[in-house]
C-alpha positions in Angstrom: 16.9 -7.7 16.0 15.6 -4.3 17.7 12.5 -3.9 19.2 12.2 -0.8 16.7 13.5 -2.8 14.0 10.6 -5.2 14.3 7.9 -2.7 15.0 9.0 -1.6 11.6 8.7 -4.8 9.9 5.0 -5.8 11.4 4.6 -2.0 10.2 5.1 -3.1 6.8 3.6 -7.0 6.9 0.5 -5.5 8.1 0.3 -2.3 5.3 1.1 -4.4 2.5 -1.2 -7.1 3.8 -4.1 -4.7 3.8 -3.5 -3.1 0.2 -3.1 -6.2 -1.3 -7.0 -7.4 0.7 -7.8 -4.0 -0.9 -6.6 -4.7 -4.2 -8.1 -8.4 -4.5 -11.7 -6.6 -2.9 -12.0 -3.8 -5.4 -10.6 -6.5 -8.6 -13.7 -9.2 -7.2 -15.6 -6.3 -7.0 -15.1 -4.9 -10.5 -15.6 -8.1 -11.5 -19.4 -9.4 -12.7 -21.2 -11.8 -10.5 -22.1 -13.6 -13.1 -18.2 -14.4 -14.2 -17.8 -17.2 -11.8 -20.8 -19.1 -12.6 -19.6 -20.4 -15.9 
């Protein structure tokens, strides 16, 4: 395990980490308030 090797691999954790906080954000966004008080 490579100092560049793992650079590249927190690289990734983190990108993916915040698209998928993106994703889930814009979805709860889309989403009406009113859904969740069923």
């Amino acid at each position: 395990m490579t100092w560049r090797g793992f650079l590249i691999g927190a690289l990734i954790f983190v990108g993916t980490f915040f698209i998928n906080l993106a994703i889930v954000s814009f979805i709860l966004v889309k989403i009406p308030a009113n859904h969740f008080s069923k």
